[in-house]
C-alpha positions, 0 to 999 in steps of 0.5 A: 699260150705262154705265160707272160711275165714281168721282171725288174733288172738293176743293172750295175750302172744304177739304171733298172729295166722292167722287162717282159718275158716268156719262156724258160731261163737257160734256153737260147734267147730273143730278145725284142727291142721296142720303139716310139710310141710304144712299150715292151708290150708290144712284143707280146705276140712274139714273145709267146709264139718264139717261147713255144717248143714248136718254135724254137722254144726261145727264152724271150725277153722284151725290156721297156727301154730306158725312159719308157713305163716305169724303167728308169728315166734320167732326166737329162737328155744327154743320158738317151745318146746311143752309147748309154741305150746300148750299154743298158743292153749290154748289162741286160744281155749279161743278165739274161744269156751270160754265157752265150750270144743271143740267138736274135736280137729283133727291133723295131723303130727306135730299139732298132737304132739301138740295135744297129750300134750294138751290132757294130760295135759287139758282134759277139753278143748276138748271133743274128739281127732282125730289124723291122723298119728301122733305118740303118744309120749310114742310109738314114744319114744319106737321106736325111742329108740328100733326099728331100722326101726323107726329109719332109717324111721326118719333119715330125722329128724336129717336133718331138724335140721341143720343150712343149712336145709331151704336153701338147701330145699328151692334151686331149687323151693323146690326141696328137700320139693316137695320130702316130698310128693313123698318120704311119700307116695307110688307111684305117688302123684296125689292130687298134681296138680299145683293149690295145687303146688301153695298154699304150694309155698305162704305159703313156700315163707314166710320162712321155719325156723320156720316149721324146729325149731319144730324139733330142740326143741324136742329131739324125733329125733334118736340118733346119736353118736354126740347127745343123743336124744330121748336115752335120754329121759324117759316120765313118763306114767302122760305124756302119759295118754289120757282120752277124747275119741280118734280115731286114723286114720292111713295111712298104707303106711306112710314110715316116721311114721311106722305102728308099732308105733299104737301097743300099744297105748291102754295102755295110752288110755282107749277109743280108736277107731282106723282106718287104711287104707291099701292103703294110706300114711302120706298124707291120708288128701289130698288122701282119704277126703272122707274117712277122713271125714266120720270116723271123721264124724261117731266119731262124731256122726253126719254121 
């Protein structure tokens, strides 16, 4: 097994990103992107299998995103609108693989919100994406504004933005966030044992307030009579083209993100590969590695 270890960046628009990684400086990189509940930890499997000379031997780096552990986390909401997340990965990229694109930036969740803007807007820094249920804006916008199901599916959403959100998921030993898990998935949450219990508490204990911002930033939530949201919205297609090659990895039984909102992506990008996995949730990362591995691996081309 590869050594994992931590790295504090300062990027050079004051915001420091404490990032994990595996692998030796120089080589191609992955880099992994994280999302809610969750921490840069999270990849950690990843991060040793692609960092091994057997797989590729990827310089591997997972950073804990802006308001999450102990990077940094600017109190205004307005600081988590994508323009800002994606330029912390940019700067990020600058630091890690200055000289080349990325060979892969995978994500998850929100870092795949991340991602899906990156991509349209700086193709050249990334030779090919990896998403693993996430929704790509233009069908998320779709869905949110047309399918009555998306919309019951992210009522959660318009929780998580209010005043209250951190402390009521936070009461009881994080009763509410434990839910997260069992409440996306289907059936009893088995990769959930006390160690990994243990490693969302260290990152939670270091505050919730930046994780919930994301949500207040972005008007992709469901309407409500008080507020707009994404009703409000119109994306030109500019905004939703992604040109660099792109395998999508889907966990069927996501009951927050439906599997409706993958109909359609081939018409904002070209070169698509798509996998689903009938037997698996939003949380397809921590119950099927080997799986994940393997597609990201044969995308690749290094399996």
């Amino acid at each position: 097994m590869a050594d994992i270890t931590e790295t504090r960046h300062a990027l050079p628009h004051g915001i420091t990103l404490n990032c994990r990684h595996s692998g030796q400086v120089g080589r191609p990189v992955l880099l992994f992107l994280h999302g809610f509940p969750e921490g840069a930890f999270a990849w950690d499997a990843l991060l040793d299998h692609f960092s091994l000379p057997q797989n590729g031997g990827y310089f591997c780096v997972a950073p804990n995103l802006r308001g999450f552990e102990t990077s940094s986390a600017p109190t205004d909401s307005a600081a988590y609108r994508a323009k800002h997340l994606v330029q912390d990965i940019l700067a990020l990229i600058d630091i890690i693989s200055p000289d080349k694109a990325l060979a892969a930036l995978v994500a998850h969740d929100w870092g795949g919100a991340v991602a899906w803007n990156l991509a349209n807007q700086h193709p050249a820094r990334l030779q090919r994406l990896v998403i693993i249920n996430s929704p790509h804006p233009g069908t998320f916008l779709r869905d949110l504004q047309h399918s009555p199901a998306q919309q019951a599916a992210s009522a959660y959403m318009n929780f998580l933005i209010r005043p209250d959100a951190a402390a009521l998921l936070a009461a009881d030993d994080y009763r509410r966030l434990w839910g997260f898990f069992s409440g996306l998935a289907d059936g009893p949450v088995a990769w959930l044992d006390d160690d990994m219990k243990n490693r969302y508490r260290a990152v939670w204990d270091h505050g919730l307030e930046g994780g919930l911002n994301y949500y207040r930033a972005s008007p992709l939530r469901p309407p409500r009579a008080d507020d707009a949201a994404a009703s409000a919205i119109s994306l030109p297609e500019a905004m939703l083209r992604v040109d660099v090659p792109v395998l999508v990895i889907w966990g069927l039984l996501d009951k927050a993100l439906l599997a409706g909102l993958i109909d359609g992506l081939d018409a904002h990008i070209p070169q698509l590969t798509m996998h689903t996995l009938a037997d698996a949730s939003h949380w397809v990362v921590h119950e099927q590695p080997e799986v994940v591995a393997a597609q990201i691996g044969g995308f690749l081309g290094c399996a």
